[in-house]
N, C-alpha and C positions, 0 to 999 in steps of 0.2 A: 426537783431539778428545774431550774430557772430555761427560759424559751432564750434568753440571751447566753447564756451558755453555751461551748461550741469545743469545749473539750471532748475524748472521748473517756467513757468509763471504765475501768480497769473490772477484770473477771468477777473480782473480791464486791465490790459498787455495782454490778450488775445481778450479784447473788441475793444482793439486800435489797434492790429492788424487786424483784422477783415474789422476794419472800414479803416484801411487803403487798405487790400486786396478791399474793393469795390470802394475806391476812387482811385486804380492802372488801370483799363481795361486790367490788362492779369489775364489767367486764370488759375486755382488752381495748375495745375503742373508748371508753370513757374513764379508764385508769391512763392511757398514752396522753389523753387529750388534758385531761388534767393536770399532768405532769410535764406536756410540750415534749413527750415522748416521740419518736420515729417508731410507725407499729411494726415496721418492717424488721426494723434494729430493734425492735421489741421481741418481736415472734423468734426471732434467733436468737436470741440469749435464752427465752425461755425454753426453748428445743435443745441446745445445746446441755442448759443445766438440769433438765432432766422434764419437761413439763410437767402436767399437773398431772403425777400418777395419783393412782387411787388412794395409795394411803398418806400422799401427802397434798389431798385434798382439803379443802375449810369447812369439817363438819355444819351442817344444814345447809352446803348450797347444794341446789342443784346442779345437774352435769345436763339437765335437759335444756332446752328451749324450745320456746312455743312458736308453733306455726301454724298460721292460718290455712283456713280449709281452701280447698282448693274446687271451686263448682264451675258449671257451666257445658257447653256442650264439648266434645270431644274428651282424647283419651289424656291421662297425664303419664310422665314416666320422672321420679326423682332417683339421682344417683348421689350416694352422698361417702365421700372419700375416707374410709377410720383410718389410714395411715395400714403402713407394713405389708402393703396389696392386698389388704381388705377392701368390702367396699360393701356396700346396703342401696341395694334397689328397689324400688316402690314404682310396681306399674298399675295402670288402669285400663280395663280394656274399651275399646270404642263402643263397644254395644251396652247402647241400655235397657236396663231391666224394665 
């Protein structure tokens, strides 16, 4: 999709991109960016047509991402949203060993 382009895309043109986003291996910011995609109008079509379940994921990617460690003094707490009022929290307590 051309960055001059300024139509919008019908359900049918959003399903093929989709499926192409899962048949590309990069990820959502560098598949929009390449394509002069909107990630916003991106992440909505993809939500909408069903996102990347499990089994219509792109055998050998991973679903993880790496994150860097986290040092220094004090405690940490991550919260990280799985959708459907799920959620995963990661604390740390202040006291060190």
């Amino acid at each position: 999709m051309s960055g001059s382009s300024k139509r919008r895309l019908s359900r049918d043109e959003w399903a093929r991109v989709i499926d192409q986003y899962r048949a590309s291996g990069q990820g959502v910011e560098e598949f929009c960016r390449a394509r002069s995609l909107k990630r916003n109008r991106f992440m909505h079509w993809l939500k909408m047509l069903g996102g990347e379940s499990q089994s219509r994921r792109t055998p050998g990617r991973s679903a993880f991402i790496e994150v860097p460690t986290l040092s220094g003094p004090g405690g940490w707490e991550i919260e990280l949203d799985l959708g459907d009022g799920m959620a995963l929290r990661l604390r740390r307590s202040d006291v060190l060993s």
